[in-house]
PyMOL Python script that loads the backbone (N, CA, C, O; Angstrom):
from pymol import cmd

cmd.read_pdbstr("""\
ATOM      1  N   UNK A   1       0.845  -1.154   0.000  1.00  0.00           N
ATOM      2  CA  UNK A   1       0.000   0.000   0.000  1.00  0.00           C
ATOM      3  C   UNK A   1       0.901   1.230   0.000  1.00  0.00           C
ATOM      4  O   UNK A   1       1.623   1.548   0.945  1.00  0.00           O
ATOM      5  N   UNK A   2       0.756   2.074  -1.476  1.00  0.00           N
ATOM      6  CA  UNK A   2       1.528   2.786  -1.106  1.00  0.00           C
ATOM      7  C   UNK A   2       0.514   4.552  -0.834  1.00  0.00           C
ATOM      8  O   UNK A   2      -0.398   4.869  -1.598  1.00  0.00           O
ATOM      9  N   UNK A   3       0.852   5.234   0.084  1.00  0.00           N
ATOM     10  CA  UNK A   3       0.030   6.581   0.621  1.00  0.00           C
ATOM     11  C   UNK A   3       0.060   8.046  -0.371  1.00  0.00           C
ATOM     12  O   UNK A   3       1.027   8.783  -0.563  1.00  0.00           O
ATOM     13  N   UNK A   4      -1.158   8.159  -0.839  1.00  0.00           N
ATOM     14  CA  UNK A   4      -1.293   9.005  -1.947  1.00  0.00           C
ATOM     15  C   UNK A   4       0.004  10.023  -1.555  1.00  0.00           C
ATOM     16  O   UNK A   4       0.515  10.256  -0.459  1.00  0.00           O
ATOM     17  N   UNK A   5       0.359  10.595  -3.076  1.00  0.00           N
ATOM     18  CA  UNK A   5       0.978  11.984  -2.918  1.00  0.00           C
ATOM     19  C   UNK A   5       0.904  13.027  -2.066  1.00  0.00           C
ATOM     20  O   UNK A   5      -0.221  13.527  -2.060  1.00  0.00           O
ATOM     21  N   UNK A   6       1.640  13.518  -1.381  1.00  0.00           N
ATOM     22  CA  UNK A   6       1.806  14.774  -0.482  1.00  0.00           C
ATOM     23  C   UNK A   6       1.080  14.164   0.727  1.00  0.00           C
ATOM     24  O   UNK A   6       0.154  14.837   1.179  1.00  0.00           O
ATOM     25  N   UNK A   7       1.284  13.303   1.163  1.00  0.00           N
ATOM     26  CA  UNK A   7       0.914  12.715   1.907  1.00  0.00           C
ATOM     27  C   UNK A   7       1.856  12.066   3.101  1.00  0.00           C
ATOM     28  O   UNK A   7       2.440  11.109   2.593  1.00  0.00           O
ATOM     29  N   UNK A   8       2.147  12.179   4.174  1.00  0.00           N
ATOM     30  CA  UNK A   8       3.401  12.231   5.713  1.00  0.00           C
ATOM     31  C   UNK A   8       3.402  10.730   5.792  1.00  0.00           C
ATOM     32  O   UNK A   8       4.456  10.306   6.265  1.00  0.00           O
ATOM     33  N   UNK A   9       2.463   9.730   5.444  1.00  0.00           N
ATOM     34  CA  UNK A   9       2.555   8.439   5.769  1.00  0.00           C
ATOM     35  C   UNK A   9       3.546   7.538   5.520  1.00  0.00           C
ATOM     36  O   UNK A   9       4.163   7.864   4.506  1.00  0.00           O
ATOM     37  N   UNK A  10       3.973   6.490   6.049  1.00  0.00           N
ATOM     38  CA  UNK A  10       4.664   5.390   5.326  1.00  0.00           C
ATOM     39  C   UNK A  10       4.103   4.885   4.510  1.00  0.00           C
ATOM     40  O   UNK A  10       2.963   5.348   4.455  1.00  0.00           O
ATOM     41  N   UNK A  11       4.366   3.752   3.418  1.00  0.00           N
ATOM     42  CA  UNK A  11       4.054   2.410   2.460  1.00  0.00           C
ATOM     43  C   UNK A  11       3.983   1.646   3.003  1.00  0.00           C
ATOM     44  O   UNK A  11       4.982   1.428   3.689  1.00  0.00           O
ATOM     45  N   UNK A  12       2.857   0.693   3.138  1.00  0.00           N
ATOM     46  CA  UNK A  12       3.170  -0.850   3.686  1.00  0.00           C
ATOM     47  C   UNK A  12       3.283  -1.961   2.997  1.00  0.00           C
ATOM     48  O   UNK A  12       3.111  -2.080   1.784  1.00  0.00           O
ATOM     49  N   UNK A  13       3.443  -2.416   3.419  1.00  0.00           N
ATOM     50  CA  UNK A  13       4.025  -3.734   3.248  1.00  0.00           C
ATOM     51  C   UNK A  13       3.693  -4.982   3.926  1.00  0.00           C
ATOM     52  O   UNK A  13       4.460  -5.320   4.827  1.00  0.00           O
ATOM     53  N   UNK A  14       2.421  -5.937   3.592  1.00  0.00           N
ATOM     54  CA  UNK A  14       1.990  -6.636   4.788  1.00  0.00           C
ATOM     55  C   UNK A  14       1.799  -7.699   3.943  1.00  0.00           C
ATOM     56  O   UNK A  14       1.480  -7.730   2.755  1.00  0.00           O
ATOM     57  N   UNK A  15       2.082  -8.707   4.865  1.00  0.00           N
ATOM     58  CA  UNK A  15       2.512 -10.553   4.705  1.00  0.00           C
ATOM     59  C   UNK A  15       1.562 -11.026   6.019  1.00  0.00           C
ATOM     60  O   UNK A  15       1.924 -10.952   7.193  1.00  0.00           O
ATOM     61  N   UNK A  16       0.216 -11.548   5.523  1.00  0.00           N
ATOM     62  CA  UNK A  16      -0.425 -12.854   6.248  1.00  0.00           C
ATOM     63  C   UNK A  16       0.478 -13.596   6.234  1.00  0.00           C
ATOM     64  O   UNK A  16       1.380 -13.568   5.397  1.00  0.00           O
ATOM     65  N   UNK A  17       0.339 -14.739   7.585  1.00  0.00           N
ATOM     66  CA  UNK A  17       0.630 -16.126   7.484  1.00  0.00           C
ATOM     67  C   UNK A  17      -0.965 -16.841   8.927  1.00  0.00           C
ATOM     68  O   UNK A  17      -1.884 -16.380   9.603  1.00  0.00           O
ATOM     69  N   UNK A  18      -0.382 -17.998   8.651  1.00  0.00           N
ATOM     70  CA  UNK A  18      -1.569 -18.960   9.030  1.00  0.00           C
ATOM     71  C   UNK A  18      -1.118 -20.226   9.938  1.00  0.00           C
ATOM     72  O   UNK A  18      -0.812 -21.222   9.283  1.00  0.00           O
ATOM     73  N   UNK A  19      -1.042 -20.325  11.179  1.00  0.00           N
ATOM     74  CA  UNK A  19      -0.431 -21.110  11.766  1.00  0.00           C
ATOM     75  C   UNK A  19       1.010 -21.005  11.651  1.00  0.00           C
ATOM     76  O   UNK A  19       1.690 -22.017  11.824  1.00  0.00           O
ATOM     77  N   UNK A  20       1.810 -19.350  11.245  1.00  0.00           N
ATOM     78  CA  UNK A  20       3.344 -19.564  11.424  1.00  0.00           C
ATOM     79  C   UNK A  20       3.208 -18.165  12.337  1.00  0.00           C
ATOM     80  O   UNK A  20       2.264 -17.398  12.527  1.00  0.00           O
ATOM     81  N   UNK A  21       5.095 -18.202  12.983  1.00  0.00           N
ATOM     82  CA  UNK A  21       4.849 -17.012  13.364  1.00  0.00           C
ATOM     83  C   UNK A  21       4.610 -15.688  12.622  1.00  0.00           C
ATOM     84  O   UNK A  21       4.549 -15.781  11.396  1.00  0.00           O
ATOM     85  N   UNK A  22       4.461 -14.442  13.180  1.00  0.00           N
ATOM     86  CA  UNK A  22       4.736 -13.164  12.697  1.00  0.00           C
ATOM     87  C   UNK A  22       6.218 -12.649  11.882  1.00  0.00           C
ATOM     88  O   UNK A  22       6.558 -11.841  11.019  1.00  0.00           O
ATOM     89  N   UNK A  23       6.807 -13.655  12.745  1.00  0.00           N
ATOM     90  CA  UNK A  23       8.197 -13.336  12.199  1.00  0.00           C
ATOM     91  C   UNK A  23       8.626 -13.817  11.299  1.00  0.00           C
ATOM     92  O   UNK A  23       9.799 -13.477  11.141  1.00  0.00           O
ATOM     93  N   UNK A  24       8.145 -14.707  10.320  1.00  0.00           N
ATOM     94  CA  UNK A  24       7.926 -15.572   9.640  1.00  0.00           C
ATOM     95  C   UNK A  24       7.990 -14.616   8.018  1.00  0.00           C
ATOM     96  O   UNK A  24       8.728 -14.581   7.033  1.00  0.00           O
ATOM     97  N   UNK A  25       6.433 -13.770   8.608  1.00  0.00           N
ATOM     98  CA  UNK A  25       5.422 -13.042   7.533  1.00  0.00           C
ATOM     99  C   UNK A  25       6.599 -11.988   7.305  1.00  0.00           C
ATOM    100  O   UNK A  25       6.972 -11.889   6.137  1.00  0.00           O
ATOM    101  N   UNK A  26       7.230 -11.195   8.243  1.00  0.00           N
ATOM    102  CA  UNK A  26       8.029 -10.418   7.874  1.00  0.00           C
ATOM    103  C   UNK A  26       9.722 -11.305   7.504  1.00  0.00           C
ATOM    104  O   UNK A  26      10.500 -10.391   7.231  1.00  0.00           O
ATOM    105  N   UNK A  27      10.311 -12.373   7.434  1.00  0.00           N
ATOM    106  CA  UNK A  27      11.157 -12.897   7.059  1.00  0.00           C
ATOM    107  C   UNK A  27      10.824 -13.058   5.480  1.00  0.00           C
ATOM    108  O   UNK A  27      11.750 -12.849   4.696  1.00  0.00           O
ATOM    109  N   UNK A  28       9.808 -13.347   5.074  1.00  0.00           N
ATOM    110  CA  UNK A  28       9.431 -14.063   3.782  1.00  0.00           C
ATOM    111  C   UNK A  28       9.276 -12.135   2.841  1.00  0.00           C
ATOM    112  O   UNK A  28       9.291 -12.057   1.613  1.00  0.00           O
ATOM    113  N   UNK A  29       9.180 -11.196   3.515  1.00  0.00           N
ATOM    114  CA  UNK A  29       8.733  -9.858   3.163  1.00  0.00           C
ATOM    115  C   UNK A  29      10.095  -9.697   2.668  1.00  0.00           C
ATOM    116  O   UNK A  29      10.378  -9.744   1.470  1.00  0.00           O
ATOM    117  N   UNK A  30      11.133  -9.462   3.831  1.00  0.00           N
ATOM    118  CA  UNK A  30      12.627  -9.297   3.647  1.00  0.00           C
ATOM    119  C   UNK A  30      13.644 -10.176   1.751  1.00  0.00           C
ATOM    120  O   UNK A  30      14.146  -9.653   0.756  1.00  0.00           O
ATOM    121  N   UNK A  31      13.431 -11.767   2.260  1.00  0.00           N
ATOM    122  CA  UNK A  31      13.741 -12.567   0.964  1.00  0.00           C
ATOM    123  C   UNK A  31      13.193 -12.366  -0.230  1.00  0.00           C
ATOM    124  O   UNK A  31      13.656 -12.289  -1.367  1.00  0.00           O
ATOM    125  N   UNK A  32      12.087 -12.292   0.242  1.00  0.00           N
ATOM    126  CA  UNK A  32      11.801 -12.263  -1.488  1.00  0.00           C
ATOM    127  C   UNK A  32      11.637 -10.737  -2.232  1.00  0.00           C
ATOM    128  O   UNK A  32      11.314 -10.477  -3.391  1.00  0.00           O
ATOM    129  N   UNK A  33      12.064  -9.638  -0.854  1.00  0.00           N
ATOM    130  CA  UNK A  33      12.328  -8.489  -1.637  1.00  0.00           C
ATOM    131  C   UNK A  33      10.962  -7.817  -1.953  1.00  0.00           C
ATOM    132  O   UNK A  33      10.916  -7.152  -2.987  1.00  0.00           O
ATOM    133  N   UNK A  34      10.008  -7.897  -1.299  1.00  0.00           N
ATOM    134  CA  UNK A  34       8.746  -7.214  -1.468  1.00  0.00           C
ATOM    135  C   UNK A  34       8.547  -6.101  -1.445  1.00  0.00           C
ATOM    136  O   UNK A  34       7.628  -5.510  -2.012  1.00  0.00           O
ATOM    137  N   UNK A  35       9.598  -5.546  -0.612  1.00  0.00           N
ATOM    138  CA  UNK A  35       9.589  -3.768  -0.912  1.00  0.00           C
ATOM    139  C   UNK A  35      10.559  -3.053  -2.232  1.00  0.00           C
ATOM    140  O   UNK A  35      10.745  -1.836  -2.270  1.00  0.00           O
ATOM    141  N   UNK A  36      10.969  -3.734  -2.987  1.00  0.00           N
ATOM    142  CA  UNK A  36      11.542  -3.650  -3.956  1.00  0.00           C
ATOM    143  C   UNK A  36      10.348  -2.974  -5.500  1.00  0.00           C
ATOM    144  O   UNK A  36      10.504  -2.322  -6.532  1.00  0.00           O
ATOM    145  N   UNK A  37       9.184  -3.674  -4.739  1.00  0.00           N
ATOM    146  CA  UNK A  37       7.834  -3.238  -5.769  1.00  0.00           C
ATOM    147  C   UNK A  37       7.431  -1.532  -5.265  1.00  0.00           C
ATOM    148  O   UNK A  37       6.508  -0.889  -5.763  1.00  0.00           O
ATOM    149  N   UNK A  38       8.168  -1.129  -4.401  1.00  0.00           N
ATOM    150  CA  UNK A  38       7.480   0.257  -4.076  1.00  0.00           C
ATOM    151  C   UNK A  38       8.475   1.313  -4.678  1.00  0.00           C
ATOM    152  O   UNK A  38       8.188   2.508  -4.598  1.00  0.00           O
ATOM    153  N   UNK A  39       9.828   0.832  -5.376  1.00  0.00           N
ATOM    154  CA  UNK A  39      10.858   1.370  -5.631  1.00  0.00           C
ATOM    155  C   UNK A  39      10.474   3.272  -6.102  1.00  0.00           C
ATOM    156  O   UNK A  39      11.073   4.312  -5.827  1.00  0.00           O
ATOM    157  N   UNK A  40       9.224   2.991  -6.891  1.00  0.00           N
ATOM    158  CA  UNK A  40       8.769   4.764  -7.047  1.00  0.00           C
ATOM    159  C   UNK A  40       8.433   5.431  -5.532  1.00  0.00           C
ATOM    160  O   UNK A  40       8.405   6.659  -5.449  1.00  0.00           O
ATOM    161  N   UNK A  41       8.226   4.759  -4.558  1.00  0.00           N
ATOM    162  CA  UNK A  41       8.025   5.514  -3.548  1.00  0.00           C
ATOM    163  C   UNK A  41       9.648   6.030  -2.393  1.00  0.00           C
ATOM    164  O   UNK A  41      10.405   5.292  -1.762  1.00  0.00           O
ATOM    165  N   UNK A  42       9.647   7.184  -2.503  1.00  0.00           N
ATOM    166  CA  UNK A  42      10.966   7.292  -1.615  1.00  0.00           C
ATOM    167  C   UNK A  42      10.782   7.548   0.225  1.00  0.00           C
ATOM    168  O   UNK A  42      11.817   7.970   0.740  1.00  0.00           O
ATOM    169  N   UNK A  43       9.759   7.361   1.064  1.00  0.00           N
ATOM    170  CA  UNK A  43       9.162   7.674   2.279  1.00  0.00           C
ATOM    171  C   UNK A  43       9.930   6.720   2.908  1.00  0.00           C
ATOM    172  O   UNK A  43      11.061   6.353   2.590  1.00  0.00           O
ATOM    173  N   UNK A  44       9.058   6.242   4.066  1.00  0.00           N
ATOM    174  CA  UNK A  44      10.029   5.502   4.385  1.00  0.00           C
ATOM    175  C   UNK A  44       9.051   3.982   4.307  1.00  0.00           C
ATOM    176  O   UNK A  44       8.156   4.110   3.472  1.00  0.00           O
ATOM    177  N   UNK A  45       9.049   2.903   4.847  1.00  0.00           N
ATOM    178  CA  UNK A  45       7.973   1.651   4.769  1.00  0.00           C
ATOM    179  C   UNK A  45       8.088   1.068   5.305  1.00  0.00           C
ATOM    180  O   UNK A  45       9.276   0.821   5.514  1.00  0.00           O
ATOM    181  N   UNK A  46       6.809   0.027   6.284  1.00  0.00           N
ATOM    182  CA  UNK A  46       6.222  -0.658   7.648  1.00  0.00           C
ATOM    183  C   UNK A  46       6.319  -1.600   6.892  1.00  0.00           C
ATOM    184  O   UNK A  46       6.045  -1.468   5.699  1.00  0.00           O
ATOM    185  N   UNK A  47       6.747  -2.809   7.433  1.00  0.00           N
ATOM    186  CA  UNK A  47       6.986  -4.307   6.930  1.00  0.00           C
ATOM    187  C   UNK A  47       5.699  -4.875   8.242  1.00  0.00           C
ATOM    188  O   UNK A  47       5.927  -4.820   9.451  1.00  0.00           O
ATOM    189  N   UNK A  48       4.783  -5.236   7.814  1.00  0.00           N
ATOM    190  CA  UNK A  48       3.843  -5.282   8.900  1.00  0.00           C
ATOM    191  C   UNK A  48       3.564  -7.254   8.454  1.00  0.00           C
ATOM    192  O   UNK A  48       3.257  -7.613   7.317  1.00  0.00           O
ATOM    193  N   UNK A  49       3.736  -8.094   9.465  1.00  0.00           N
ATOM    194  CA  UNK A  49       3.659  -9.357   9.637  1.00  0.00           C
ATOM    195  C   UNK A  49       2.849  -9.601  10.554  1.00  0.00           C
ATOM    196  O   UNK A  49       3.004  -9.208  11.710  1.00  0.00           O
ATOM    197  N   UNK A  50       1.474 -10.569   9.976  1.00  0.00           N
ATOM    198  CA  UNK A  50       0.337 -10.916  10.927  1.00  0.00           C
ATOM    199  C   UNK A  50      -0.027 -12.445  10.607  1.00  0.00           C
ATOM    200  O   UNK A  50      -0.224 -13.013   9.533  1.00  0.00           O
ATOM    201  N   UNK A  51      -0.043 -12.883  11.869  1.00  0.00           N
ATOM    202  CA  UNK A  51      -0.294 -14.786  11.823  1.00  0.00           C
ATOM    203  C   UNK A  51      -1.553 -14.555  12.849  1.00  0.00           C
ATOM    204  O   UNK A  51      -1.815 -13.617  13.602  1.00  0.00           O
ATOM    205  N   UNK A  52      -2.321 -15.967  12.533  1.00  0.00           N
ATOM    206  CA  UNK A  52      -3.471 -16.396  12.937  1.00  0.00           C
ATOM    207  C   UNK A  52      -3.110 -17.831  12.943  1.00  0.00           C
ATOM    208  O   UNK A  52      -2.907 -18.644  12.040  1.00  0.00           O
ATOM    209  N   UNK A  53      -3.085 -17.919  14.682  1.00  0.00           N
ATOM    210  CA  UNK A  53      -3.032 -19.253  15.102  1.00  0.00           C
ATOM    211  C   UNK A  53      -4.334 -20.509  15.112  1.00  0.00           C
ATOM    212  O   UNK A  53      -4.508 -21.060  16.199  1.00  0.00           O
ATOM    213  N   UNK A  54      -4.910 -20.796  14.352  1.00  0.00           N
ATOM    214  CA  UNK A  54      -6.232 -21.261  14.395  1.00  0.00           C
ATOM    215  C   UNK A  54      -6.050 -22.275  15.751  1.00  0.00           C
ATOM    216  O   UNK A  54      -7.193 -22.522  16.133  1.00  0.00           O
ATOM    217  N   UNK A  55      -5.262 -22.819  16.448  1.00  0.00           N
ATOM    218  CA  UNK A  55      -5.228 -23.141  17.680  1.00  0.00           C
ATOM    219  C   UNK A  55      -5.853 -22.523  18.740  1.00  0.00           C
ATOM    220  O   UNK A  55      -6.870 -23.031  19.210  1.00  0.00           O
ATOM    221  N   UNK A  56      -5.310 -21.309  19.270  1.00  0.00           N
ATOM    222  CA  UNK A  56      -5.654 -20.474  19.990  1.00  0.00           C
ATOM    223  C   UNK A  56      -6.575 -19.462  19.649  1.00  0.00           C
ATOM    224  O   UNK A  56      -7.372 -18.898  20.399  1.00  0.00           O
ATOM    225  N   UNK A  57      -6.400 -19.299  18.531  1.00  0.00           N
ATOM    226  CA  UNK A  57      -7.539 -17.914  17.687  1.00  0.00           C
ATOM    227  C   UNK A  57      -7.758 -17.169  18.244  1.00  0.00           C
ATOM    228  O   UNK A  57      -8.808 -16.765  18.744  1.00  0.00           O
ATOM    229  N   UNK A  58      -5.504 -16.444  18.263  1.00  0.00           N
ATOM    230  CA  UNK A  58      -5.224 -15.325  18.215  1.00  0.00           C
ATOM    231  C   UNK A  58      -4.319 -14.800  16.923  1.00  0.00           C
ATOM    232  O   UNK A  58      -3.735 -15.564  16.155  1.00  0.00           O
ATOM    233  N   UNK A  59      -4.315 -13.409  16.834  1.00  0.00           N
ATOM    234  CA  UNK A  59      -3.680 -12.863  16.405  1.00  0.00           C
ATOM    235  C   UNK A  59      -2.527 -12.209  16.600  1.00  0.00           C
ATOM    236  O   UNK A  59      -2.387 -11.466  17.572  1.00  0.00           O
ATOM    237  N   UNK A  60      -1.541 -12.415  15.674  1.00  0.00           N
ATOM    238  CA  UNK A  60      -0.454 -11.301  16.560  1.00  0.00           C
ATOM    239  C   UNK A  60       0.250 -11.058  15.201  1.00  0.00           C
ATOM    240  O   UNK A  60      -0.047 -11.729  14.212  1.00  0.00           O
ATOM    241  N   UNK A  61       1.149 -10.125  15.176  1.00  0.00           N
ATOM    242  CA  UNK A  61       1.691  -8.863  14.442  1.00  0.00           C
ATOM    243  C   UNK A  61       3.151  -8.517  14.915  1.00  0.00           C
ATOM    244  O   UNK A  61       3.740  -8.561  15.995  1.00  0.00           O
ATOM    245  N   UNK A  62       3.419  -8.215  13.847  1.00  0.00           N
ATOM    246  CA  UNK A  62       5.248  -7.548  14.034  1.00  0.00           C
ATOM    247  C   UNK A  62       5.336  -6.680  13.166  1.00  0.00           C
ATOM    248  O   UNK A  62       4.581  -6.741  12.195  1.00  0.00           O
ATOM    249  N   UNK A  63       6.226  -5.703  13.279  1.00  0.00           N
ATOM    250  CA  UNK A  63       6.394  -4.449  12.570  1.00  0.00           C
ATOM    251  C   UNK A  63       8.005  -4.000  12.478  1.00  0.00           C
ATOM    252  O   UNK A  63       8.767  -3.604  13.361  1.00  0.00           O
ATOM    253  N   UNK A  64       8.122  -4.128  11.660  1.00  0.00           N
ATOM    254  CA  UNK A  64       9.490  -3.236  11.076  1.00  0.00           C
ATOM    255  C   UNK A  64       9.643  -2.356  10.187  1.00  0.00           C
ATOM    256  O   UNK A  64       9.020  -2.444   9.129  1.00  0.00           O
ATOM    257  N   UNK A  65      10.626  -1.185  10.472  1.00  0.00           N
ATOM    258  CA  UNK A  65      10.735   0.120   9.584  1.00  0.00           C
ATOM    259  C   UNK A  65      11.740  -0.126   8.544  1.00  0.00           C
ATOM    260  O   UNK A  65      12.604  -0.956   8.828  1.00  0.00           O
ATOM    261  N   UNK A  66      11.793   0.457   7.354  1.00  0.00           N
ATOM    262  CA  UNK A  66      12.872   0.419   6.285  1.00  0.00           C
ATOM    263  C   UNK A  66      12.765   1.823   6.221  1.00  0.00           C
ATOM    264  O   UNK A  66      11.685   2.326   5.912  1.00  0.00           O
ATOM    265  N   UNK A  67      13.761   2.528   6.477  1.00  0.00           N
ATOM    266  CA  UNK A  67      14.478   4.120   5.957  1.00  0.00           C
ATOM    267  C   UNK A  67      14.609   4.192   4.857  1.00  0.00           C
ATOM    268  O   UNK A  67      15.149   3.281   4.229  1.00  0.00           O
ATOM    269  N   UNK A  68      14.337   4.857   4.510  1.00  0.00           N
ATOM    270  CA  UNK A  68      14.668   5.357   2.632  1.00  0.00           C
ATOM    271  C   UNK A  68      15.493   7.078   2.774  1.00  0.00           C
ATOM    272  O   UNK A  68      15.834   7.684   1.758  1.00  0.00           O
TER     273      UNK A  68
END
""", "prot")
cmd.dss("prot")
cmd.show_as("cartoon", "prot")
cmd.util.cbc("prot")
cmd.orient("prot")
């Protein structure tokens, strides 16, 4: 998602996973270079990783910044 023009926000960048961790969603973000697709955007961008444990049926989330 990248945040219209003239606009203060970051780009995100978000990776479901499903029975893995969070850290997972943002590992797989990192490798395969997913912020590489925002290359027209120069701000900065939230690597946002969210798993759903259907065990417990919770949610949880991780967040990391990339500087530009």
């Amino acid at each position: 998602m990248i945040p219209r023009r003239n606009v203060s926000k970051p780009a995100l960048v978000i990776e479901l996973k499903f029975n893995h961790p969070a850290d997972t969603a943002i590992d797989q973000i990192k490798r395969k270079d997913y912020p590489a697709k925002t290359a027209e955007y120069a701000g900065d961008i939230l690597l946002v990783g969210i798993s759903y444990d259907k065990e417990t049926k919770q949610h949880t989330c991780k967040i990391d910044r990339i500087n530009r």
